[in-house]
Each structure stands twice: as C-alpha cells, then as structure tokens.
Backbone of each chain as nested JSON, in Angstrom:
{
  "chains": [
    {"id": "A", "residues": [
      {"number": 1, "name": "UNK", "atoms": {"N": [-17.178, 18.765, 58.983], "CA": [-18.279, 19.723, 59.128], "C": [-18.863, 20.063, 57.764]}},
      {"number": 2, "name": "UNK", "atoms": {"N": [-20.123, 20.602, 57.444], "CA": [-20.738, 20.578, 56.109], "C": [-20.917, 22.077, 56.68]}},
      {"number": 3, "name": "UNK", "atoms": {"N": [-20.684, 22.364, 55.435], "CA": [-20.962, 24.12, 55.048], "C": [-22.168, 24.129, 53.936]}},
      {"number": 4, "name": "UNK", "atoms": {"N": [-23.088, 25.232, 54.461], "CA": [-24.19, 25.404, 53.591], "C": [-24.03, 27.037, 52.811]}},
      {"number": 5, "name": "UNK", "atoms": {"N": [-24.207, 27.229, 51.746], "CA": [-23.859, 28.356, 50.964], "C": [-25.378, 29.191, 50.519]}},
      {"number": 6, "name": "UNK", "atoms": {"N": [-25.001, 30.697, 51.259], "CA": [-26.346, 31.16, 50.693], "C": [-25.514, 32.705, 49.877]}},
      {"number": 7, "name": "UNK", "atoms": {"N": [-26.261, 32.655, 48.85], "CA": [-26.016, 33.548, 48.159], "C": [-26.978, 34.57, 47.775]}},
      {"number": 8, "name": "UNK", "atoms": {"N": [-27.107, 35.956, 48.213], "CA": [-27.695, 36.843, 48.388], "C": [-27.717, 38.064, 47.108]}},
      {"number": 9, "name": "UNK", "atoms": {"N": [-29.066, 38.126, 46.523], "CA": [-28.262, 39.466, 45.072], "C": [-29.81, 39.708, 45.116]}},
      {"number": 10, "name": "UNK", "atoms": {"N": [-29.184, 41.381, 44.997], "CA": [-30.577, 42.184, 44.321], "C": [-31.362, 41.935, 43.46]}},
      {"number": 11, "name": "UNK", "atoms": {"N": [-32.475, 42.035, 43.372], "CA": [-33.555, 41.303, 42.416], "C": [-33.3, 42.515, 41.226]}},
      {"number": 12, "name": "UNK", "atoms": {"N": [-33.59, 41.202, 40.021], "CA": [-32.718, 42.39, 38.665], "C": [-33.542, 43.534, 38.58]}},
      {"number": 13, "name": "UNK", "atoms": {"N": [-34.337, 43.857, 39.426], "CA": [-35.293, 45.146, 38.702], "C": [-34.968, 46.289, 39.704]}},
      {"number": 14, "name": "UNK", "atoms": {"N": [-34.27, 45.68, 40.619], "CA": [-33.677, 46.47, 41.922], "C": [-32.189, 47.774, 41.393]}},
      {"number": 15, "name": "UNK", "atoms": {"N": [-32.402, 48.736, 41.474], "CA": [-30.939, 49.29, 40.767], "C": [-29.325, 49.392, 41.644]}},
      {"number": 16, "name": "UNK", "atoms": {"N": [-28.145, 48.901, 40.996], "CA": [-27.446, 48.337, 42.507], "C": [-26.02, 49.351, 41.32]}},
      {"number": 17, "name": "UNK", "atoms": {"N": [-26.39, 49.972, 42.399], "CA": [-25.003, 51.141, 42.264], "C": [-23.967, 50.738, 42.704]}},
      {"number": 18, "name": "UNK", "atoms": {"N": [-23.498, 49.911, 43.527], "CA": [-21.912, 49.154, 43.93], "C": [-21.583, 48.683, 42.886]}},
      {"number": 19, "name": "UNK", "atoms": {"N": [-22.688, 47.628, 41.734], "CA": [-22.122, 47.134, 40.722], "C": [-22.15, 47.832, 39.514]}},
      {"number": 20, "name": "UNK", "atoms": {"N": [-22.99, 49.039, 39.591], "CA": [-22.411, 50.365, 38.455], "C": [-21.378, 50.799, 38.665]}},
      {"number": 21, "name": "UNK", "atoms": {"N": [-21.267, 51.095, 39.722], "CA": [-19.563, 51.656, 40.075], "C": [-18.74, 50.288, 39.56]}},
      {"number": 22, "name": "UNK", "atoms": {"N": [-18.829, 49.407, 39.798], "CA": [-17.645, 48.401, 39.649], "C": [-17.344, 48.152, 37.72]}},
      {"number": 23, "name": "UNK", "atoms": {"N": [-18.738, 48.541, 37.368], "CA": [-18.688, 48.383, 35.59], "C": [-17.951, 49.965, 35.484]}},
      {"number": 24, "name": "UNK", "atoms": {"N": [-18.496, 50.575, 35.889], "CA": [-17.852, 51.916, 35.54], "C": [-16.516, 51.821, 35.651]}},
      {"number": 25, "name": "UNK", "atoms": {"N": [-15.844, 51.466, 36.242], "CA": [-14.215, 51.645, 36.681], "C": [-13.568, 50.369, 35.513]}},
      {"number": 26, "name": "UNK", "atoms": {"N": [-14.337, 49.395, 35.08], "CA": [-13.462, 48.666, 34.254], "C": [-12.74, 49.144, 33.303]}},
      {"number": 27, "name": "UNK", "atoms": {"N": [-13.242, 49.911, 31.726], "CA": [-12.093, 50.731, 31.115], "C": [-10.898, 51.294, 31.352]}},
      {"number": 28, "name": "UNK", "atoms": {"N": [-10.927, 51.959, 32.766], "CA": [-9.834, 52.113, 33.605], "C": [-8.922, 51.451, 33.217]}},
      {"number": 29, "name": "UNK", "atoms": {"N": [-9.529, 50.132, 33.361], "CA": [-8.395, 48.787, 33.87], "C": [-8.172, 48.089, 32.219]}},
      {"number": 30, "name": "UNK", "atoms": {"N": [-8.877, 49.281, 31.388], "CA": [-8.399, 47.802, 30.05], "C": [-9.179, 47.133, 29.871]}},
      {"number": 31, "name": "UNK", "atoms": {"N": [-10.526, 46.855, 30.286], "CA": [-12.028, 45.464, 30.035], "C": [-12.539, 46.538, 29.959]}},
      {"number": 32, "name": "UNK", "atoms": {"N": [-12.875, 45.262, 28.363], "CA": [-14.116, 45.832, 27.707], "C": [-14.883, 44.897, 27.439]}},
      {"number": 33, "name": "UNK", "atoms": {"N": [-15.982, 44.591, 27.253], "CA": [-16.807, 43.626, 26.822], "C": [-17.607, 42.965, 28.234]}},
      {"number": 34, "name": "UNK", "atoms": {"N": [-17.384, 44.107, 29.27], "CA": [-18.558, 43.887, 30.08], "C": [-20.033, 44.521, 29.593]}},
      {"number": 35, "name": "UNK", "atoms": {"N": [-21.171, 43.704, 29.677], "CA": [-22.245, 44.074, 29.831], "C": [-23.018, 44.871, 31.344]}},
      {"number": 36, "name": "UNK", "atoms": {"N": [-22.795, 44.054, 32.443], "CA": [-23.104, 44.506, 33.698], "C": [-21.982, 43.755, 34.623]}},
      {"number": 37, "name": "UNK", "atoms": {"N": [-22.569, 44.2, 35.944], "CA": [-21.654, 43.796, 36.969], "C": [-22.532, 43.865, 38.08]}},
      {"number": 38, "name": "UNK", "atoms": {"N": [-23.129, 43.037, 38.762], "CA": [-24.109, 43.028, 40.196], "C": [-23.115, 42.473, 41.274]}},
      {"number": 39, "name": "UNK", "atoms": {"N": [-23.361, 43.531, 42.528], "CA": [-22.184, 42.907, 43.537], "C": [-23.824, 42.817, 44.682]}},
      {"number": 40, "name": "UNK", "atoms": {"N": [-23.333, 41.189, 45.296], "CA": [-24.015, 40.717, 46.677], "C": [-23.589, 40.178, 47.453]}},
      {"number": 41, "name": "UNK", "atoms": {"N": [-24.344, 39.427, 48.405], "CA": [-23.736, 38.805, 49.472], "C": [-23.011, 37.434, 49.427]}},
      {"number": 42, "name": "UNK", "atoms": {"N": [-22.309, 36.497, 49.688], "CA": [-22.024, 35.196, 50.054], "C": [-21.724, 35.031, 51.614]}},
      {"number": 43, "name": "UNK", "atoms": {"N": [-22.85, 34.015, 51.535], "CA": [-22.566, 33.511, 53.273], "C": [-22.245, 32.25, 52.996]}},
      {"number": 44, "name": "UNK", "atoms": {"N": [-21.498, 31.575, 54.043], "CA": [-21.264, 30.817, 54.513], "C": [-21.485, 29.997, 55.472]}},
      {"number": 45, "name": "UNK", "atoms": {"N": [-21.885, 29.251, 56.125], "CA": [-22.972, 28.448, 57.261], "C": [-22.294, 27.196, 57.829]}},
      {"number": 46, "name": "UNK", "atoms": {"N": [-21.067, 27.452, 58.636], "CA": [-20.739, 25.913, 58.887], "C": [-21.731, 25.332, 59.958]}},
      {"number": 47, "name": "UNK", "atoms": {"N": [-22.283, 23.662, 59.447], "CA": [-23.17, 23.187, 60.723], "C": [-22.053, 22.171, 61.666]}},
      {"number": 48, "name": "UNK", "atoms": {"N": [-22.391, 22.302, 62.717], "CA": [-21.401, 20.905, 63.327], "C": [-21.548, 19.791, 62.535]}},
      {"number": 49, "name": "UNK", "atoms": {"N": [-22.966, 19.32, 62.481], "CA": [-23.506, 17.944, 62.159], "C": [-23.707, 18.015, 60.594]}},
      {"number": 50, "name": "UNK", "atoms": {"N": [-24.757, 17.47, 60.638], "CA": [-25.663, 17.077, 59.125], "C": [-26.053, 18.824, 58.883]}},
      {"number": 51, "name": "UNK", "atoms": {"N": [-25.626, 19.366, 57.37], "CA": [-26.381, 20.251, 57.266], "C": [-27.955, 20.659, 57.069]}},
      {"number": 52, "name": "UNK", "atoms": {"N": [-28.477, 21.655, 57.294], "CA": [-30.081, 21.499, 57.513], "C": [-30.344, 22.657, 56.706]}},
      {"number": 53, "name": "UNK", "atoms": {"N": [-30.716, 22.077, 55.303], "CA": [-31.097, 22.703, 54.774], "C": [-32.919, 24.093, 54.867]}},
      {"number": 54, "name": "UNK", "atoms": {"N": [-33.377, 23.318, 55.751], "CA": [-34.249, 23.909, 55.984], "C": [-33.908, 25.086, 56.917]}},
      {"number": 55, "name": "UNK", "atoms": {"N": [-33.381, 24.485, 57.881], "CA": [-32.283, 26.107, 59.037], "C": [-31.888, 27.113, 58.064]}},
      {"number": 56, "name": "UNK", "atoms": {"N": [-31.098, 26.655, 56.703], "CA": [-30.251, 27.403, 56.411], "C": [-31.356, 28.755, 55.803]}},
      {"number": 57, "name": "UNK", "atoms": {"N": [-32.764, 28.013, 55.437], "CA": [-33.425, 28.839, 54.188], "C": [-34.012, 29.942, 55.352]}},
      {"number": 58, "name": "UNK", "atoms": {"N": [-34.357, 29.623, 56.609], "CA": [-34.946, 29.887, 57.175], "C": [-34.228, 31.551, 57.756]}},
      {"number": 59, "name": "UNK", "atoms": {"N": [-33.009, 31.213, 58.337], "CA": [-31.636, 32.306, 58.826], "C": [-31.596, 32.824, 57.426]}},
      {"number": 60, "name": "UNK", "atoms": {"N": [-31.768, 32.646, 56.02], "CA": [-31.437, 33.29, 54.978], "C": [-33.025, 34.56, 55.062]}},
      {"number": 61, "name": "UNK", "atoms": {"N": [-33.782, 33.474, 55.105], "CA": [-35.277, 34.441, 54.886], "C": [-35.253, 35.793, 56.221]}},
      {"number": 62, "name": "UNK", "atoms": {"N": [-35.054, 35.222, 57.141], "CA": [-35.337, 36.106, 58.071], "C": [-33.556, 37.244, 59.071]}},
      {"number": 63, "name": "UNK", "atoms": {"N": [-32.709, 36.767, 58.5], "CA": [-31.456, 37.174, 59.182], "C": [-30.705, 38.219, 57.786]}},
      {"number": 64, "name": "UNK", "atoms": {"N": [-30.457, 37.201, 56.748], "CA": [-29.774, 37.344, 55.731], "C": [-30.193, 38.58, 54.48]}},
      {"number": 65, "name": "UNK", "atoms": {"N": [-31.017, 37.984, 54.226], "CA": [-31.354, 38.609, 52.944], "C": [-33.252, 39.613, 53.429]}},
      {"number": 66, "name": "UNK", "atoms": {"N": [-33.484, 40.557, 52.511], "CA": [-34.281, 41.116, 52.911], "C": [-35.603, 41.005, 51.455]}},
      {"number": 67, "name": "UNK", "atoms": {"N": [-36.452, 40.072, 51.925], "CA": [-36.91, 39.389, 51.056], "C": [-37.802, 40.044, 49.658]}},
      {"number": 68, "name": "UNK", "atoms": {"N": [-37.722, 41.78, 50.13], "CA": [-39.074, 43.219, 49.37], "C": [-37.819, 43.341, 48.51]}},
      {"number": 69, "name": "UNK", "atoms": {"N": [-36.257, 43.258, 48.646], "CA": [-35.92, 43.402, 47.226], "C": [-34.264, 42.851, 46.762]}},
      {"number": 70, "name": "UNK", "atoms": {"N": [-34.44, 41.818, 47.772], "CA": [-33.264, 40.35, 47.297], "C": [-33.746, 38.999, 47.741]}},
      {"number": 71, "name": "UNK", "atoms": {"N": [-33.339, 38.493, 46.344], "CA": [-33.285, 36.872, 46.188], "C": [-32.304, 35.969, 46.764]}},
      {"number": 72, "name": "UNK", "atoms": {"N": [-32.741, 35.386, 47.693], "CA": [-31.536, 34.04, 47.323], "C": [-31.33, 32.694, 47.042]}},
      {"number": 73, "name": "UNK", "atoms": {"N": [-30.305, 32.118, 47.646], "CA": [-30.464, 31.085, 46.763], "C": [-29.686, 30.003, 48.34]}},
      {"number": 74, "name": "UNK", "atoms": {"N": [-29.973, 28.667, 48.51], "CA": [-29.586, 28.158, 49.286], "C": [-28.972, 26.642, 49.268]}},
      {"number": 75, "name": "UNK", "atoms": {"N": [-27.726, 26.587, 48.969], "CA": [-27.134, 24.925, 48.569], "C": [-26.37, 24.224, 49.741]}},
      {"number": 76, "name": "UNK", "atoms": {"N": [-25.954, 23.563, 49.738], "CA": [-25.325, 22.498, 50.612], "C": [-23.013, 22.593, 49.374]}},
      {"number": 77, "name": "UNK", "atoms": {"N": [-22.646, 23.006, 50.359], "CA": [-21.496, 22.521, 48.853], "C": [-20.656, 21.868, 49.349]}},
      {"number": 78, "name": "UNK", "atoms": {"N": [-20.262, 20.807, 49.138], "CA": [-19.418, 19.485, 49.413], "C": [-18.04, 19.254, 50.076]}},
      {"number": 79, "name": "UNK", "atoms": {"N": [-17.798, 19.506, 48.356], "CA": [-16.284, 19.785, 49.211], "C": [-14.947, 20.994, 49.375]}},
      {"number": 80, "name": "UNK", "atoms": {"N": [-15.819, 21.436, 50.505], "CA": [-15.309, 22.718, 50.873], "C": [-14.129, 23.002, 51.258]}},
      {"number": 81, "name": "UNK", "atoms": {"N": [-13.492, 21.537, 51.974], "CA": [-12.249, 21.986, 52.624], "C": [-11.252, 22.066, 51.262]}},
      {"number": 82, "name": "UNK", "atoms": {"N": [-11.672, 20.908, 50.689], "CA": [-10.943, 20.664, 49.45], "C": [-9.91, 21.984, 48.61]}},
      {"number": 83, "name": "UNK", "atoms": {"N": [-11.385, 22.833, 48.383], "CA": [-11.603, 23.809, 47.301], "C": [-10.351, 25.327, 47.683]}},
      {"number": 84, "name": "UNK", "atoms": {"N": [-10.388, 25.289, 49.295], "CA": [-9.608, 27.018, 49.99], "C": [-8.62, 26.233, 49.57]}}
    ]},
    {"id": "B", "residues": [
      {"number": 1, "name": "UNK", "atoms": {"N": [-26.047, 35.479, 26.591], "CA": [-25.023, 36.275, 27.584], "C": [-24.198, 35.399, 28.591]}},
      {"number": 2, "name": "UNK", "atoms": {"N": [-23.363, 35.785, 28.937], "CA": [-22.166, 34.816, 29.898], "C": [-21.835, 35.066, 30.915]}},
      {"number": 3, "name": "UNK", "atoms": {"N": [-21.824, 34.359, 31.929], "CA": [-22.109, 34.981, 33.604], "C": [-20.789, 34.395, 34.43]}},
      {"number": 4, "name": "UNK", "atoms": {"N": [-20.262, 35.147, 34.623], "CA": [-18.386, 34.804, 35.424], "C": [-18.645, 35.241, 37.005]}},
      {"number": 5, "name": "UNK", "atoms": {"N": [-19.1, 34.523, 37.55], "CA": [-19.195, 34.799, 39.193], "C": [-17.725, 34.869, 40.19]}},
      {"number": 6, "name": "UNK", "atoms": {"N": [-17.748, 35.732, 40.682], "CA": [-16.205, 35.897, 41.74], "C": [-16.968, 36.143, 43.503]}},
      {"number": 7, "name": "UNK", "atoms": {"N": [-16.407, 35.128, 43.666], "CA": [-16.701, 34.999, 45.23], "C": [-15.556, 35.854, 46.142]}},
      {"number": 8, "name": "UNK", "atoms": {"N": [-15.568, 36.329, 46.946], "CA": [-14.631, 37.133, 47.848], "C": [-14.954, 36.514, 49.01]}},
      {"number": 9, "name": "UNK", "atoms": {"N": [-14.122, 36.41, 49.89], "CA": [-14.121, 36.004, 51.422], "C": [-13.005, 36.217, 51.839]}},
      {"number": 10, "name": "UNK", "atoms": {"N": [-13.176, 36.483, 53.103], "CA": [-12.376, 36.862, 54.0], "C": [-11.218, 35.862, 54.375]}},
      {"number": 11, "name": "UNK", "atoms": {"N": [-10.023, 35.771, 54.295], "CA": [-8.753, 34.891, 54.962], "C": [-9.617, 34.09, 55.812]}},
      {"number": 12, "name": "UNK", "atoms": {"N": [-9.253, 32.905, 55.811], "CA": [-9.699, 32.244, 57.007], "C": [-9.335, 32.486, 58.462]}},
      {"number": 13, "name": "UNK", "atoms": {"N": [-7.954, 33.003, 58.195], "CA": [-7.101, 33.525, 59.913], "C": [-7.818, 34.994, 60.265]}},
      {"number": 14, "name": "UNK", "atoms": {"N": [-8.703, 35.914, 58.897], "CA": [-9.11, 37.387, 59.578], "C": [-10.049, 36.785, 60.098]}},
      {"number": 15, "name": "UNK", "atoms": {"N": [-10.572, 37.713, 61.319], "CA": [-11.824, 37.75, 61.767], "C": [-12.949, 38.582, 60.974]}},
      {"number": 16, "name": "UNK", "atoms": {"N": [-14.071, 37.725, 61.242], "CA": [-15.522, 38.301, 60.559], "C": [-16.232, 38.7, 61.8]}},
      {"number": 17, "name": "UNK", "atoms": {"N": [-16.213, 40.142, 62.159], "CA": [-17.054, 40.461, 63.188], "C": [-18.64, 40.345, 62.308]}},
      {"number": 18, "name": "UNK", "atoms": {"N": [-18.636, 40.841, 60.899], "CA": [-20.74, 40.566, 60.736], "C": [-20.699, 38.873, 60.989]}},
      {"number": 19, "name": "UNK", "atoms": {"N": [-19.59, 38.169, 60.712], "CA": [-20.22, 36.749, 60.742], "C": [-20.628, 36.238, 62.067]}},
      {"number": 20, "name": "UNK", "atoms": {"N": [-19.532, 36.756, 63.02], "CA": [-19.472, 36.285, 64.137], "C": [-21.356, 37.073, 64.767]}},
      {"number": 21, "name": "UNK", "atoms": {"N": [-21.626, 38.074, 64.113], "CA": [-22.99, 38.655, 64.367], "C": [-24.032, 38.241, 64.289]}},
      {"number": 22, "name": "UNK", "atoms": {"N": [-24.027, 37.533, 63.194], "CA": [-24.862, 36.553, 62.678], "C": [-25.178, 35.515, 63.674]}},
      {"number": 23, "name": "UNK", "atoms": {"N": [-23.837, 34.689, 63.66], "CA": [-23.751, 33.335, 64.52], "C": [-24.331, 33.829, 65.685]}},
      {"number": 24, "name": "UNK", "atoms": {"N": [-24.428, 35.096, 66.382], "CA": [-25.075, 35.104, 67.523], "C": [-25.954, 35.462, 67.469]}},
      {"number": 25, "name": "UNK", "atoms": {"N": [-26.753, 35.678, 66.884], "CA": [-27.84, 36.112, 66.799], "C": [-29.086, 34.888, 66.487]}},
      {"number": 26, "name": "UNK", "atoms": {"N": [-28.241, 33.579, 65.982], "CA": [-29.144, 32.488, 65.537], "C": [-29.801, 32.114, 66.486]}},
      {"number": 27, "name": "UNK", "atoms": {"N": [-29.398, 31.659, 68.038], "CA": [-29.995, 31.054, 69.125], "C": [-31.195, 32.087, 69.478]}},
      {"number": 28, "name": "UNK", "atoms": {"N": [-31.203, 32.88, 68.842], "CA": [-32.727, 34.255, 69.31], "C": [-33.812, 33.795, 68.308]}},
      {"number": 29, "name": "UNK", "atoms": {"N": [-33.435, 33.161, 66.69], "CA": [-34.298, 32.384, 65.536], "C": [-34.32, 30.841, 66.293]}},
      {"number": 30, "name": "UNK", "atoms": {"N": [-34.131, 30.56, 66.95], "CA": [-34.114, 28.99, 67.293], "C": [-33.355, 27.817, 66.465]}},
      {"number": 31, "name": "UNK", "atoms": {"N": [-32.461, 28.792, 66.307], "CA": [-31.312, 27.65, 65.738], "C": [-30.103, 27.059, 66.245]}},
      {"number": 32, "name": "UNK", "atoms": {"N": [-29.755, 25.898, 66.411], "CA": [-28.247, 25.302, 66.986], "C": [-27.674, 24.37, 65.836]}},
      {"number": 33, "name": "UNK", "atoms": {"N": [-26.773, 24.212, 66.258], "CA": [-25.761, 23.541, 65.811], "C": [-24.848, 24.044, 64.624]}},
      {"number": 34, "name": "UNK", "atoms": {"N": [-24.965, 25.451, 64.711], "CA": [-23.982, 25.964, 63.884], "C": [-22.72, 26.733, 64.375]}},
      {"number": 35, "name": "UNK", "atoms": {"N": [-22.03, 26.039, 63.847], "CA": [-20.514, 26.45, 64.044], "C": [-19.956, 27.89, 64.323]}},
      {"number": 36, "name": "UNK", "atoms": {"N": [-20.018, 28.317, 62.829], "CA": [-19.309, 29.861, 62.456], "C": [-20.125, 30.012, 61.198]}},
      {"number": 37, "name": "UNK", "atoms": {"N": [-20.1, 30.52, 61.267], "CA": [-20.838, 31.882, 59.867], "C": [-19.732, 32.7, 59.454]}},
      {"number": 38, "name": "UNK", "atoms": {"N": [-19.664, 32.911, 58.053], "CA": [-18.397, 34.034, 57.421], "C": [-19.234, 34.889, 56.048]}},
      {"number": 39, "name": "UNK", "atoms": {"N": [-19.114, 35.918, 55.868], "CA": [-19.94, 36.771, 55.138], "C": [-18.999, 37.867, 54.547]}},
      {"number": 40, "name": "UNK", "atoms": {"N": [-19.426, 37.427, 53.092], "CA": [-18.204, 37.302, 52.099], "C": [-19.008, 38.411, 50.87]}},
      {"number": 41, "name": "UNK", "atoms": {"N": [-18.518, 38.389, 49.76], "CA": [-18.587, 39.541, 48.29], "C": [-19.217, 38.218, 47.181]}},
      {"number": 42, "name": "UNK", "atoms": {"N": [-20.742, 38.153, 46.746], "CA": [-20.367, 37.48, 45.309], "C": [-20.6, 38.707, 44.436]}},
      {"number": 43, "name": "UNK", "atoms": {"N": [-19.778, 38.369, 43.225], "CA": [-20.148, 39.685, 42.186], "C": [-20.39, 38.624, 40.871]}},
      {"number": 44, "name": "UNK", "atoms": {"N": [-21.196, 39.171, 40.101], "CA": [-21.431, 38.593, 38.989], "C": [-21.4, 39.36, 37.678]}},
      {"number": 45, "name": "UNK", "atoms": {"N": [-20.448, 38.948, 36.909], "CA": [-20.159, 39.626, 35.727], "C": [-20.751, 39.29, 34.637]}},
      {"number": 46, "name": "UNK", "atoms": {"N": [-21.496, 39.868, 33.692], "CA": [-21.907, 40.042, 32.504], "C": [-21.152, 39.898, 31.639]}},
      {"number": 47, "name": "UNK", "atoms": {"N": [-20.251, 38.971, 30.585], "CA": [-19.998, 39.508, 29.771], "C": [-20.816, 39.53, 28.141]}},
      {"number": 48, "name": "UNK", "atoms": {"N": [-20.361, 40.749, 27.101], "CA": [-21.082, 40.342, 26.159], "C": [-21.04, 39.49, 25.329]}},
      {"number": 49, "name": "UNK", "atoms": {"N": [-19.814, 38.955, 24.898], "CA": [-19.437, 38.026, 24.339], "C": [-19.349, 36.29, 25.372]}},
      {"number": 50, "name": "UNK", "atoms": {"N": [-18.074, 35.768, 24.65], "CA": [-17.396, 34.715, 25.976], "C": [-16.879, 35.098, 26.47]}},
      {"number": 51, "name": "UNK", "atoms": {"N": [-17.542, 34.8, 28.222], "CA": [-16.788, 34.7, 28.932], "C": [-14.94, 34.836, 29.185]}},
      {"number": 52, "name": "UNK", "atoms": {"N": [-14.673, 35.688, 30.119], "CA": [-13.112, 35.781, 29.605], "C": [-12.568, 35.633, 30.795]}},
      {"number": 53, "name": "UNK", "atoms": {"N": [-12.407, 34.229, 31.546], "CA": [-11.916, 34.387, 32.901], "C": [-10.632, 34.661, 32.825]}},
      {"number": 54, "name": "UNK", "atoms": {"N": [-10.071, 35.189, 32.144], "CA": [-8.19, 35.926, 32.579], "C": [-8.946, 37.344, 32.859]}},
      {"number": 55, "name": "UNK", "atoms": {"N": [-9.712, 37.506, 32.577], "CA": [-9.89, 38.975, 32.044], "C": [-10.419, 39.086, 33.758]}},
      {"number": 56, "name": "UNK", "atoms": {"N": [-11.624, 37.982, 34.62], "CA": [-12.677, 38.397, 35.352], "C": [-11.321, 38.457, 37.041]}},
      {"number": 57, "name": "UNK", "atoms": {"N": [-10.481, 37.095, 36.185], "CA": [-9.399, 37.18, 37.532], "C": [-8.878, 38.411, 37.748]}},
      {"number": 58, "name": "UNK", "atoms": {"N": [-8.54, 39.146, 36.795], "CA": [-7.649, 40.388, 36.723], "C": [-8.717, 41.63, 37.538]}},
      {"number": 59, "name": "UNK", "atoms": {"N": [-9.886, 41.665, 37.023], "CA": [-10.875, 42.522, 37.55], "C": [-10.718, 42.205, 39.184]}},
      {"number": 60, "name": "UNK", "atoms": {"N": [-11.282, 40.918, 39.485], "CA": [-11.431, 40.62, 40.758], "C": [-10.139, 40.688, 41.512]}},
      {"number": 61, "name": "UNK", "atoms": {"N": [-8.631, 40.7, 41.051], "CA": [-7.585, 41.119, 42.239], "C": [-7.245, 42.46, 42.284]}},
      {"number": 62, "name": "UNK", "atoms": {"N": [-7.395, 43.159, 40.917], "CA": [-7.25, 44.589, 41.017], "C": [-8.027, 45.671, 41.413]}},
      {"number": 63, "name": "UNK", "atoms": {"N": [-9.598, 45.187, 41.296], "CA": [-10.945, 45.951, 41.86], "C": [-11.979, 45.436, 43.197]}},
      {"number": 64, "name": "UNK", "atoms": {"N": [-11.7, 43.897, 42.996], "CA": [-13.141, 43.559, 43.948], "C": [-12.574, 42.858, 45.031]}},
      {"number": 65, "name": "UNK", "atoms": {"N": [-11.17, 42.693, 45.039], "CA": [-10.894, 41.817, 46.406], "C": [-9.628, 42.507, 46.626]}},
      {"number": 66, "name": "UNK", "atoms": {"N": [-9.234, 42.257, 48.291], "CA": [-8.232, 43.299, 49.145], "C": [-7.141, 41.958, 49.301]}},
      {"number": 67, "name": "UNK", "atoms": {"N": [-6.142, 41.448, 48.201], "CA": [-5.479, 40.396, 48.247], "C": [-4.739, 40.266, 49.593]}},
      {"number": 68, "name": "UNK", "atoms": {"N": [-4.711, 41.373, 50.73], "CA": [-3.975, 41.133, 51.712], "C": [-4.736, 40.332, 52.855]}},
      {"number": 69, "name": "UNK", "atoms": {"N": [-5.627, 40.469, 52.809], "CA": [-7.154, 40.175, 53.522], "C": [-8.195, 39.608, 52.818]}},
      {"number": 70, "name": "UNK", "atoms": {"N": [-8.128, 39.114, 51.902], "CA": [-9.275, 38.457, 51.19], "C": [-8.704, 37.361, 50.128]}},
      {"number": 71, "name": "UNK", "atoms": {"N": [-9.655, 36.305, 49.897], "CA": [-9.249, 35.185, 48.542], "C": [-10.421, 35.129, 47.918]}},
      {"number": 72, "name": "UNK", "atoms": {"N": [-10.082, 35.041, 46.566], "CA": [-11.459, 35.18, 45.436], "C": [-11.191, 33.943, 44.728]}},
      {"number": 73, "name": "UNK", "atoms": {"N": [-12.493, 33.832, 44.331], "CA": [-12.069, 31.932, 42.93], "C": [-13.36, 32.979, 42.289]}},
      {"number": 74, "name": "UNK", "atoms": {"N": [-12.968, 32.139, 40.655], "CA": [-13.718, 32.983, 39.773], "C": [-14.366, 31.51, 38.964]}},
      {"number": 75, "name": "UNK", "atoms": {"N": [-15.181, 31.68, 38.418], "CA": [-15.797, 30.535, 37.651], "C": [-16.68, 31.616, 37.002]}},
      {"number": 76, "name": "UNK", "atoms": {"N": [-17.24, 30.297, 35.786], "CA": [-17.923, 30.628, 34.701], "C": [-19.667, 29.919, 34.886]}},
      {"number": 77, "name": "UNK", "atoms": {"N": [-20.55, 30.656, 35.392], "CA": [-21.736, 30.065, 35.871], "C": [-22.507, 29.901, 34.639]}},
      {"number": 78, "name": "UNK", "atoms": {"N": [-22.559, 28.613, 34.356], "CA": [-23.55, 27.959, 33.142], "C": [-24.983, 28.316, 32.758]}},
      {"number": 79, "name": "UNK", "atoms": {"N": [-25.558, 27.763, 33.543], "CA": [-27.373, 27.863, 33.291], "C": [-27.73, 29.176, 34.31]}},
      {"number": 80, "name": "UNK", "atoms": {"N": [-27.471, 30.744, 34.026], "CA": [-27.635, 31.669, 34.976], "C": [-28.968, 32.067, 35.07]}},
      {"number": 81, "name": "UNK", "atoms": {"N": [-29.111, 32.054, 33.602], "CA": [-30.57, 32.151, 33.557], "C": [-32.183, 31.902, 34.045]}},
      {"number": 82, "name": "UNK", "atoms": {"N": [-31.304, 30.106, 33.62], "CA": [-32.619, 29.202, 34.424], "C": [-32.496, 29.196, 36.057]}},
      {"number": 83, "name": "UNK", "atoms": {"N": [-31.315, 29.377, 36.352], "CA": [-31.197, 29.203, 37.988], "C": [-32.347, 30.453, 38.777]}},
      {"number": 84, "name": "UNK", "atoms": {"N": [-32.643, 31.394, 38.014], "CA": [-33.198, 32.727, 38.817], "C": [-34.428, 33.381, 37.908]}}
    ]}
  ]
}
C-alpha cells in the first residue's frame, strides 16, 4: 500500500501559541539554543492502490488544512513500512 | 538557521478516532480507494546554532510525545527555507 504524507503548519505570520508554550517550557528541561518551535498537523493517507497525488492535495485543501491561515505541503513517501 | 522536525503519531495498535473521521468523511469529497487515514503532531524546531538532535530527541520524549501511546522520529530538515 503507498502512503501519501500531508503536512499541515500555520503560515509564519499566523501566531501559534502551542508552539510558544512548547519554547517556553524548554529551559525547564535544560535547552537552550532554541530559536522557535511551531507545532502542526501530520497526516497520513494510506491508498489501497497507486497513490493519487492529486486526491491527496485535494482532501488536504478542502478536509485538512484551512487554507485563510495554513499551508501545506503534499508528498508520496516510499518506504514507509520500512521506516515504523 | 537549522530546522529539526519531530513527527508524533499515534501507536499503530491505538486507535485514531479524528483519522478514522476523516476516512469517513472522504466518500462525501468523492474520493475512494483509501484505506485509513492517521493524524499525527509535526513540530518544528528552530535552532540557533546547529542543529542538536540529542538535544530535539530529549525535547520530543519528555515534552511533545506521550511514549506510552505515541512514536516520534526526529530528523534534521535541510532546505527549510526553500521548501515554503
């Protein structure tokens, strides 16, 4: 089965307080030498068949992501079983 | 600047009720042949210097992923810039 990968993140001008909070709490932990930290989505898309890249952009544009103030991005990635 | 991406997803054995939401919802966009859908965490780290993946692993099991219920892979994303 081919898995198609869409990856979903606030457009940089967008302000994303999950990933202020997540920079904020690093000192906590001892890291330093973060600049920022943006937290978004990862989907995942298994197709039965041939993946379709065009399906995938399409369920991203209209299901996934909300296009007035996130970007995404839409790949095909190989070898998936490999990688878990 | 240096961009350390950490993916989060869900165990393959938990269930994803948003994924499973998704997946049903595709046949209403006119889509088939997709399997399963799983809807996961990317976070993307800034750092100011290099990149420090001991440093981004440590962030991502102690802050951004629920190791009982979740698996993270961390990489070092090259061209972040030009990609977006």
């Amino acid at each position: 089965m081919a898995r198609v990968v869409v990856d979903v993140m606030l457009k940089p001008e967008i302000l994303d307080p999950q990933g202020q909070a997540v920079a904020g709490a690093l000192p906590r932990l001892g890291v330093t030498g973060v600049a920022s930290v943006r937290v978004g989505k990862r989907i995942e898309i298994e197709f039965t068949g041939e993946p379709n890249l065009e399906q995938a952009r399409q369920i991203a544009d209209k299901l996934l992501a909300n296009p007035v103030i996130e970007d995404f991005t839409v790949r095909v990635e190989e070898s998936a079983e490999a990688s878990r």
